[in-house]
C-alpha angles and dihedrals in degrees: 000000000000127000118233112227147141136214112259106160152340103234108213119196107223129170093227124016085198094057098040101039086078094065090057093037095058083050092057105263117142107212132219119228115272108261122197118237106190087174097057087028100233143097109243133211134184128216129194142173121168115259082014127100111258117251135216120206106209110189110175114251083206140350088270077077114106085210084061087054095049095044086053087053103038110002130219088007141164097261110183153353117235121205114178109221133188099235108032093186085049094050092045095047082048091046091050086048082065092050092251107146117235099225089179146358154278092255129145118267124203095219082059098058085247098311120148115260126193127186113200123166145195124193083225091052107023119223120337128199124217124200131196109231117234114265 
């Protein structure tokens, strides 16, 4: 069966959004305001620029943050790759059909207006994020 889904966002792990946002700016990227996640523990900014994917700066609120842990291992790093789904509860069950591991949600994240988010990974495909779409 075949997931519907549709592209929403590249995530990049970066140390500081504030040191790393010029880079994209210069290129033509208008930027969102930083917006505090406690509960993913980051700070999240979004990046856009028309016929180009949209980015999502991740930098880590603490060192509980997995971005903090993959910024230790790889440094400033594509992180994730963000669909936005329907039904969120539907796309992850069909997701852990295919093995991948649910590491969190869905929960609402604040970045997202209060849409549910789920990470699931799978060491074939790497970490996937799932967003529910706007009703």
């Amino acid at each position: 069966m075949e997931l519907p889904l549709s592209f929403h966002h590249v995530g990049i792990a970066c140390r500081s959004i504030d040191k790393t946002v010029g880079f994209y700016l210069a290129m033509g990227y208008t930027a969102s305001p930083v917006t505090d996640d406690p509960m993913q523990h980051v700070k999240v900014c979004f990046l856009e620029r028309p016929g180009q994917p949209r980015l999502e700066l991740l930098e880590p609120l603490d060192d509980v943050s997995p971005v903090a842990r993959t910024l230790d291992t790889a440094g400033v790093t594509p992180y994730h790759l963000c669909y936005e789904v329907q039904d969120i509860d539907a796309a992850v069950a069909m997701l852990r059909g295919q093995r991948f591991l649910l590491v969190s949600g869905p929960v609402p994240a604040c970045a997202m207006g209060g849409r549910r988010v789920a990470f699931l990974f799978k060491k074939d495909n790497g970490l996937l994020e799932l967003v529910e779409a706007e009703r």
